[in-house]
VOTI-754709 format. One line per 2 residues: number of its first residue (from 0); their letters; for each residue x, y, z of N, C-alpha, C. Coordinates in steps of 0.001 Angstrom, whole numbers. Example, Ala and Ser with C-alpha at 12.3 -4.5 7.8 and 13.67 -1.06 7.14 Angstrom:
<pts>
0) as) 13190 -5690 7800 12300 -4500 7800 13200 -3300 7800 ~ 12850 -2250 7080 13670 -1060 7140 12900 30 7870
</pts>
This chain:
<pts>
0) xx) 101782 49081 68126 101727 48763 66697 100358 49125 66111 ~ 99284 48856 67162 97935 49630 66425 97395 50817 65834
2) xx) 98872 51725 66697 98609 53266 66251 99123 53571 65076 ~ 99550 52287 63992 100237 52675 63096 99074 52137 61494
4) xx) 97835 51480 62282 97275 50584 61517 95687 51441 61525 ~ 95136 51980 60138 96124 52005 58939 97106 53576 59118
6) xx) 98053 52825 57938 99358 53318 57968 99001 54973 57440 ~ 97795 54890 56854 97552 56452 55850 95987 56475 56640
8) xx) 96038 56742 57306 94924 57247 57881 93475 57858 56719 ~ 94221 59044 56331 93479 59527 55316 93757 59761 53946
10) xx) 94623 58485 53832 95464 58809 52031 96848 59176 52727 ~ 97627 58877 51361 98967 59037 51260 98944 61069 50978
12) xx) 98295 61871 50742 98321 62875 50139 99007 63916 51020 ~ 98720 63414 52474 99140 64258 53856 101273 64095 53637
14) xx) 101170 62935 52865 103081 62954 52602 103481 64237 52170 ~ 102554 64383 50703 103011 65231 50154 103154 66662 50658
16) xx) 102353 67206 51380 102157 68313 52075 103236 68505 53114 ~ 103874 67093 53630 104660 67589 54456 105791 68010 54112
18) xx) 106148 67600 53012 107564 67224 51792 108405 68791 52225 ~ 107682 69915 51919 108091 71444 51882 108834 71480 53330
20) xx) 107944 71642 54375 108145 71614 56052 109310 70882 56155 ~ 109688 69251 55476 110718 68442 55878 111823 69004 55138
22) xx) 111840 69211 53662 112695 70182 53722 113281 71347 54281 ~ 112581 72327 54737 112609 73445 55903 113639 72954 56900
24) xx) 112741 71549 57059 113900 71267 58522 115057 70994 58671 ~ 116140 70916 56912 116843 70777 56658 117926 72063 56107
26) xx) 116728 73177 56270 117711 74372 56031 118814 74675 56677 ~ 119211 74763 57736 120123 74902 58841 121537 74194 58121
28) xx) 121510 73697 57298 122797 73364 56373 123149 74122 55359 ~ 121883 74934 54937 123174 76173 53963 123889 77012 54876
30) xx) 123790 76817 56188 124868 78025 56730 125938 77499 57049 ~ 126102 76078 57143 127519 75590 57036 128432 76096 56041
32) xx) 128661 76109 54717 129393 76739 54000 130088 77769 54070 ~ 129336 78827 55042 129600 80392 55132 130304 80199 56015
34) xx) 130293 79192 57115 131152 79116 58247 132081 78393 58167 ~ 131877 77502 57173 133414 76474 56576 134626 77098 56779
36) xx) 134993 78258 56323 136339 78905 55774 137118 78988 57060 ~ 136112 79526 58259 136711 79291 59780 137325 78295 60222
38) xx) 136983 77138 59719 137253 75874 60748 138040 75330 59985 ~ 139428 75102 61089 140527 74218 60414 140691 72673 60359
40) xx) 140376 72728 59079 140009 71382 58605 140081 71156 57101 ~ 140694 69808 56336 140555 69772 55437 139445 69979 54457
42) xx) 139037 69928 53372 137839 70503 52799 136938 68986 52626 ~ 137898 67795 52387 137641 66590 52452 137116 65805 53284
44) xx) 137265 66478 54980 136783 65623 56109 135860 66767 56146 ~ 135722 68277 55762 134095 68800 56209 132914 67914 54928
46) xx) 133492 67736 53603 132764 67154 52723 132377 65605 53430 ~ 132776 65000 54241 132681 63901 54528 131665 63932 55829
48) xx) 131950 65402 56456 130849 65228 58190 129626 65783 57864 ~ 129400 66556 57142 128070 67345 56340 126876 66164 55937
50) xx) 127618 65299 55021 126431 64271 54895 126364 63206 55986 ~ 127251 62895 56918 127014 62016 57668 126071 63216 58689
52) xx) 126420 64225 58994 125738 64832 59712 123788 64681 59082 ~ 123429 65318 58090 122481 64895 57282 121615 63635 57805
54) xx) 122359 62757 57324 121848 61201 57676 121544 61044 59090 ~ 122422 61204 60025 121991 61287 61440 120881 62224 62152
56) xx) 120437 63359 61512 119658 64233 61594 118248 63363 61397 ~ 118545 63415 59989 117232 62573 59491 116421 61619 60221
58) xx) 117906 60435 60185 117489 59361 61698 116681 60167 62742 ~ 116781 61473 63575 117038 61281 64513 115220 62007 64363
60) xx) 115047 62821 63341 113599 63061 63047 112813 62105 62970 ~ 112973 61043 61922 112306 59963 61581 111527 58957 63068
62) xx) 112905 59046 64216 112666 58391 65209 111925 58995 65813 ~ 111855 60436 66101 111001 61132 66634 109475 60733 66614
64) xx) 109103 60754 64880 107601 61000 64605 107505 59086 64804 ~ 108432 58298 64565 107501 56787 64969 107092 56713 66632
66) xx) 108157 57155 67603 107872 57716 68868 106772 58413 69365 ~ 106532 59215 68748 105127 59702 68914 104274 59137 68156
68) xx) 103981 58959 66907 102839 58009 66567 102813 56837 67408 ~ 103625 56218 67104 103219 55011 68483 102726 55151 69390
70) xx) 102814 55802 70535 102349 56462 71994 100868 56381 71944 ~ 100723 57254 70894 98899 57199 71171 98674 57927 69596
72) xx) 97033 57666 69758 96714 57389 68545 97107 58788 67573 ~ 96904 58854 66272 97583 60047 65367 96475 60824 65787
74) xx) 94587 60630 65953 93566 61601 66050 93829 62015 67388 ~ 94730 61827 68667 95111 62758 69593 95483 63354 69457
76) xx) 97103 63302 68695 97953 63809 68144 97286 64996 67156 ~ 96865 64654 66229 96298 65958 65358 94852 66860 66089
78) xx) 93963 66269 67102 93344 67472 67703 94284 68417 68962 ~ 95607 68176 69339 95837 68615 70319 96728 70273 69302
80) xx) 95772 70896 68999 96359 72325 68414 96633 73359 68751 ~ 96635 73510 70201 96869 74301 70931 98194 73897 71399
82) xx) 98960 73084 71943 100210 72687 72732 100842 72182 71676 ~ 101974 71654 72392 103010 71004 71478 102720 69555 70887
84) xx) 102617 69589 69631 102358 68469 69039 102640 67215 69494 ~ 103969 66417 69800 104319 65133 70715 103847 65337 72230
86) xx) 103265 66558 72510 102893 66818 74238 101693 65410 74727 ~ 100560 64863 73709 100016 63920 74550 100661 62602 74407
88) xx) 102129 62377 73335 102741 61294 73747 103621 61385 75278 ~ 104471 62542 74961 105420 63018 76244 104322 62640 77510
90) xx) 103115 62955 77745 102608 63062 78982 101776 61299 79487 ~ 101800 60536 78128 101609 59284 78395 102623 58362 78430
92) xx) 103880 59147 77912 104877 58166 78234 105548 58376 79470 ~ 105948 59672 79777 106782 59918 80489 106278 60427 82063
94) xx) 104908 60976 81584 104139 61952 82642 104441 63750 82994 ~ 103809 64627 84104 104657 66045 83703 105495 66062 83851
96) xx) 106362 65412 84791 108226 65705 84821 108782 65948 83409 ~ 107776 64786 82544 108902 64377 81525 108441 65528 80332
98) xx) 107491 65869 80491 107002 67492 79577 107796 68954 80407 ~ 108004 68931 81388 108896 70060 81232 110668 69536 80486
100) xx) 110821 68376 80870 112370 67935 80022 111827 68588 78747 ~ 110905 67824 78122 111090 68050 76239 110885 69639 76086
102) xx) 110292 70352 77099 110096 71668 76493 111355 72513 76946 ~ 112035 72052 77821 113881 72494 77960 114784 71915 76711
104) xx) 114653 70773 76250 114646 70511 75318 114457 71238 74467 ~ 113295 71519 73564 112883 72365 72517 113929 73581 72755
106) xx) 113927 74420 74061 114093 75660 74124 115567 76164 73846 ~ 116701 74824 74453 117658 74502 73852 117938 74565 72464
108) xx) 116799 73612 71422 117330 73369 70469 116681 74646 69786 ~ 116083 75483 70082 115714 76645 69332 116809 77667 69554
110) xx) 117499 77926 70631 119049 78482 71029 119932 78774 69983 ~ 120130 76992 69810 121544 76844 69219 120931 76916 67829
112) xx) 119526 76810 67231 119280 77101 65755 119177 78181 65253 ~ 118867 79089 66472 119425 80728 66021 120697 81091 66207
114) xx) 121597 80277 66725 122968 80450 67017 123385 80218 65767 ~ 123119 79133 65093 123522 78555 63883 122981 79731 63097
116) xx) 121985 80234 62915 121777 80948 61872 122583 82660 61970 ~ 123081 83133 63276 123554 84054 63574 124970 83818 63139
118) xx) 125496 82742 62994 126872 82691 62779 127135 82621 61179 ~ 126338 81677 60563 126198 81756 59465 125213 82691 58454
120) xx) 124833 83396 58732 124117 84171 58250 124888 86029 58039 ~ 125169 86159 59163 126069 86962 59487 127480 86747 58567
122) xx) 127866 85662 58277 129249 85531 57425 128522 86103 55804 ~ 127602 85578 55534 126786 85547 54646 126693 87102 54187
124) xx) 125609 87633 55015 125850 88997 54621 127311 89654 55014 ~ 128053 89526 55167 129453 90040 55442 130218 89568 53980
126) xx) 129865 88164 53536 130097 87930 52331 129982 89129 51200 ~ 128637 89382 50911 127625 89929 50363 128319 91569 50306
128) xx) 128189 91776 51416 128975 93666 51848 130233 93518 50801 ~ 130886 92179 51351 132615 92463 50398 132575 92670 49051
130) xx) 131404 91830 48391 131359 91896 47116 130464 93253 46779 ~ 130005 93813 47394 129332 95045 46970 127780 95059 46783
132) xx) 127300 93985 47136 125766 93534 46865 125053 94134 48710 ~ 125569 94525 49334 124384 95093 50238 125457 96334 51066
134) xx) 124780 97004 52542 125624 98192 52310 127047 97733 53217 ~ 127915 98616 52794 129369 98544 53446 129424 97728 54599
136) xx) 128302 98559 55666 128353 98297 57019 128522 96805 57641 ~ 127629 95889 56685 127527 94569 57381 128883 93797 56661
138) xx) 130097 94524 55714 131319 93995 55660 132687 94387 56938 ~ 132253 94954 57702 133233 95429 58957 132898 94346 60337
140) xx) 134518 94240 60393 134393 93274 61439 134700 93966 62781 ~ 134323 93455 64406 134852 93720 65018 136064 93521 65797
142) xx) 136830 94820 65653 138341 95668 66006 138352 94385 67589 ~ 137621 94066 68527 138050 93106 69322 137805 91600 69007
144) xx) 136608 90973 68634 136554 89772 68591 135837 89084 67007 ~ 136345 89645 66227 136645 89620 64716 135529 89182 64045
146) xx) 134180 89532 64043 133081 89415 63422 131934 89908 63487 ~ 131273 89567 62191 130642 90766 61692 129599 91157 62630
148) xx) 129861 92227 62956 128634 92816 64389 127192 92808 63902 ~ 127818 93905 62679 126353 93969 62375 125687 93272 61798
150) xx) 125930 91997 60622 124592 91106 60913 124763 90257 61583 ~ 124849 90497 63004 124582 89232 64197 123438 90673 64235
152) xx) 123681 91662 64543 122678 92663 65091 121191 92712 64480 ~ 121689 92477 63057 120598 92657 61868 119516 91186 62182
154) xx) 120237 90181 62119 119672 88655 62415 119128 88685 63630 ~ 119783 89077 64978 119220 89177 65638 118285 89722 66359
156) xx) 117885 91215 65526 116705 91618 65261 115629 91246 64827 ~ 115731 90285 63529 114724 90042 62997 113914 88756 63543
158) xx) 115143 87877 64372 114261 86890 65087 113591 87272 66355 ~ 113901 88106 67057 112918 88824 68268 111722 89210 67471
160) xx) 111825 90074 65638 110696 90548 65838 109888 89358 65217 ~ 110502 88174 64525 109639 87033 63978 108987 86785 65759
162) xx) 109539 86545 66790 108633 85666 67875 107556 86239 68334 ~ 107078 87548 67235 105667 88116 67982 104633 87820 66555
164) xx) 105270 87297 65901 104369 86836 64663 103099 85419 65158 ~ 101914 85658 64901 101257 84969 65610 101499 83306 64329
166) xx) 100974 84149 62853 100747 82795 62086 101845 82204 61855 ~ 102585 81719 62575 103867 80924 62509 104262 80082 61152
168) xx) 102834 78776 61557 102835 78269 60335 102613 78502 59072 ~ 101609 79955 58871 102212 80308 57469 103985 81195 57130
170) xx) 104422 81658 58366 105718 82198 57977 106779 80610 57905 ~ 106303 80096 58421 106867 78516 58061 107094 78008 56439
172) xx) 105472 77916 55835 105322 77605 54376 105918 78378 53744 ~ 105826 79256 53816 106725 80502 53032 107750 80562 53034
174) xx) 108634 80129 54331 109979 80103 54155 110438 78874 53653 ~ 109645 77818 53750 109444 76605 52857 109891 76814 51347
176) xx) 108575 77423 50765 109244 77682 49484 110070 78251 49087 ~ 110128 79423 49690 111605 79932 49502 112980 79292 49565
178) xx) 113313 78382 50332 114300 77353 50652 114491 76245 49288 ~ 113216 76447 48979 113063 75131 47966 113599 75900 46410
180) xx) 113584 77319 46116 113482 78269 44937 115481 78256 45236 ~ 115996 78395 46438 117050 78406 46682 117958 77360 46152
182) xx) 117540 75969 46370 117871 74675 46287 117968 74372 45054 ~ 116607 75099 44286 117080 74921 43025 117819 75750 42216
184) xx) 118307 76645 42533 119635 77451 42314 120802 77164 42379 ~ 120843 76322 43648 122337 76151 44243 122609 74676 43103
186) xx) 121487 74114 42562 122082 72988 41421 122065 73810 40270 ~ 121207 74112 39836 121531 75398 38841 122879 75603 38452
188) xx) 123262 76440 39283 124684 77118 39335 125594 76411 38998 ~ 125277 74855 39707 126502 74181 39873 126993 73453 37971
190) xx) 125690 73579 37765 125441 72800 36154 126321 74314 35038 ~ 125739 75573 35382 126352 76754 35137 127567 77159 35261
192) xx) 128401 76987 36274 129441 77422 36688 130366 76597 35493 ~ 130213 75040 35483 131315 74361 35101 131278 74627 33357
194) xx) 130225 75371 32893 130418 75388 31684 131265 77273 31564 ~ 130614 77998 32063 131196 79628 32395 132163 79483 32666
196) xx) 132712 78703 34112 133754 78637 34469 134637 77556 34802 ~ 135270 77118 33592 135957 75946 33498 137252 75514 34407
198) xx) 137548 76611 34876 138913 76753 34751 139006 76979 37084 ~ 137952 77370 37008 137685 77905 38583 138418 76543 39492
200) xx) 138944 76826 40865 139123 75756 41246 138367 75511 42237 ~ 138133 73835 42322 137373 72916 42647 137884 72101 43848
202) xx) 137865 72311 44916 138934 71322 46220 138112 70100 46100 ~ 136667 70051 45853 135949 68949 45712 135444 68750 44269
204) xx) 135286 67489 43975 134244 66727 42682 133534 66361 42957 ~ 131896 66944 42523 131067 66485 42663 130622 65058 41868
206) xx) 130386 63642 42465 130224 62487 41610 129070 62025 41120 ~ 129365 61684 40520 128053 61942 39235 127744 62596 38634
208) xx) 128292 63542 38356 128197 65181 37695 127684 64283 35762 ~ 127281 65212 35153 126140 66270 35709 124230 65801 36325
210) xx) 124582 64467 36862 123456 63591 36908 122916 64043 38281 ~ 123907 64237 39007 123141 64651 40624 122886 65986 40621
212) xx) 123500 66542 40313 122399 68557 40059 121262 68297 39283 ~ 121187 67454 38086 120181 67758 37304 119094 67108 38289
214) xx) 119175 66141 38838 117862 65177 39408 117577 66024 40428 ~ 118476 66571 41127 118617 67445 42655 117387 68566 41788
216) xx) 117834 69369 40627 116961 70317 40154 115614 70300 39955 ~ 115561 69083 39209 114290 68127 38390 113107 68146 39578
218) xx) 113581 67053 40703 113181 67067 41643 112386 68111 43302 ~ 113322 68976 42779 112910 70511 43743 111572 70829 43159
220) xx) 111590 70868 42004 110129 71682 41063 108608 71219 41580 ~ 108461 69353 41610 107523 69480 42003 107177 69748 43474
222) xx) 107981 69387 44166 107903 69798 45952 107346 71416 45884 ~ 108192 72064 45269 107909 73403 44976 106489 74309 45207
224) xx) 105781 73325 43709 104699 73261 43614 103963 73146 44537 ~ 104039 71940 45292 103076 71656 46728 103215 72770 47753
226) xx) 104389 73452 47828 104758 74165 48562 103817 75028 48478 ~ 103297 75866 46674 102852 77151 46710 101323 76871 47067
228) xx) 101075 75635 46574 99338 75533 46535 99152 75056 47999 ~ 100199 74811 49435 99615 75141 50634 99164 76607 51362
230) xx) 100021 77423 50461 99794 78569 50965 98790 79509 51032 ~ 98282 80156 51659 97260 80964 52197 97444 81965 50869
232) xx) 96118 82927 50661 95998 84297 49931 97313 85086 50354 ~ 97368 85441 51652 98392 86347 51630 99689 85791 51865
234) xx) 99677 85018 52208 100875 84070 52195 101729 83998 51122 ~ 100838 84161 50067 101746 83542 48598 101896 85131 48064
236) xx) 101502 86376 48787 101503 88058 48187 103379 88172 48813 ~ 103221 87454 49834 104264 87784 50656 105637 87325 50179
238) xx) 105323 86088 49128 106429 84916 48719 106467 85548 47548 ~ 105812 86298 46766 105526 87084 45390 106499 88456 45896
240) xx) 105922 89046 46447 106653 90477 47111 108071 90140 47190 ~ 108639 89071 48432 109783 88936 48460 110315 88626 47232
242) xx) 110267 87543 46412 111031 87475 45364 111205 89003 44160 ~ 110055 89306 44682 110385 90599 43370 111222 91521 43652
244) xx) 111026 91467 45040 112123 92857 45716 113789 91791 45620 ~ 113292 90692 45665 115089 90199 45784 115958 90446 44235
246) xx) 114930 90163 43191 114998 90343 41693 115381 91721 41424 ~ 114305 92364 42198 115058 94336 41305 116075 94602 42176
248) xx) 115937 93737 43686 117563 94454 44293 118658 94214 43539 ~ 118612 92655 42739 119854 92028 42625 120396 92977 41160
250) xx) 118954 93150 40164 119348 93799 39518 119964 95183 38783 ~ 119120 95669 40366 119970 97439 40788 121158 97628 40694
252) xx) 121534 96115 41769 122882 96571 42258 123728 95674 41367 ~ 123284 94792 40076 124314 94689 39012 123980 95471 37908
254) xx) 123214 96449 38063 123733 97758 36754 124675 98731 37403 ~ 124860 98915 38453 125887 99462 39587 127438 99286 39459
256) x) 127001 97967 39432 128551 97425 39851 128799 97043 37945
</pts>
């Protein structure tokens, strides 16, 4: 209980900074959608396992970081910058046996989070091909085991060549904000759609409409913010670059179509 006292070590301000990152860690749920259409199941019980899934996630983070703060003090914890961050709780709680578990562990859960993103990501751009927004190729499935080859190929390229990237944590922040510019789109839209498209059908109602997109929106902006002012000089050329190239692609290819 002492390692928790005081509770803000150095100010509450370190919350805010993390806000972007904790979102991040929640990306791995826009690729559910893309993979929805596969799985036979009502639209009602996936609307129902998504947020319980959510909530249990959360839990299961939350438990994490009191687990390690507890163990030993947070100034171990934040000089150990070389290894894995919970590594001097793991090695006082458990000892080395129990540090090679968590790092089989980790290696696992880094597996199945590129698995997740290969499956859904890949539907994604296969999406994308059908409608005419990127090239043909990544809309062809494969003639034996019915999916899209090429962006599993494309995805799975790009994460071999992300694991030789040294500054991690700035390709982290960056994809931070980006996630967060996303988020506030996907309420966007949703506030958009129902006035454009009245008529579209809906298997679900969103409740509270139009009160939970708008706050969902409201809310993204300032996280946002924190997001950009962690970022490094080139960090934020890189988050500038990408969006501009995503902007003239999108708009190329709707004077096209």
């Amino acid at each position: 209980v002492q390692n928790f006292q005081p509770f803000f070590g150095r100010g509450s301000g370190g919350i805010f900074l993390m806000v972007p990152i904790a979102m991040l860690a929640f990306m791995g749920y826009d690729v559910l959608p893309q993979a929805a259409e596969e799985v036979n199941a009502p639209i009602r019980k996936m609307v129902f396992i998504i947020p319980v899934s959510i909530f249990f996630v959360a839990f299961m983070y939350i438990a994490v970081l009191v687990v390690t703060a507890g163990v030993v003090p947070w100034e171990t914890i934040a000089k150990n910058t070389e290894n894995i961050p919970i590594m001097p709780s793991v090695l006082k709680a458990m000892g080395p046996k129990g540090a090679y578990i968590i790092i089989i562990a980790g290696i696992c859960g880094l597996i199945t989070t590129m698995n997740a993103f290969m499956v859904g990501g890949s539907r994604l751009l296969y999406a994308m091909a059908q409608d005419r927004e990127i090239p043909a190729v990544f809309g062809k499935l494969s003639a034996k085991t019915s999916v899209p080859y090429a962006g599993i190929l494309f995805i799975g390229a790009l994460g071999i060549a992300g694991s030789f990237v040294q500054e991690l944590i700035v390709l982290f922040d960056t994809a931070a904000a980006s996630v967060l510019v996303s988020y506030f789109l996907v309420a966007l839209t949703v506030l958009v759609l129902r006035r454009k498209e009245p008529e579209l059908e809906r298997p679900y109602k969103i409740h509270g409409y139009p009160y939970i997109p708008i706050i969902a929106a409201v809310t993204v902006v300032p996280t946002w913010v924190i997001a950009l002012a962690i970022l490094k000089v080139w960090a934020l050329g890189v988050f500038a670059g990408w969006v501009l190239c995503g902007c003239g692609y999108y708009l190329l290819v709707r004077k096209k179509r």
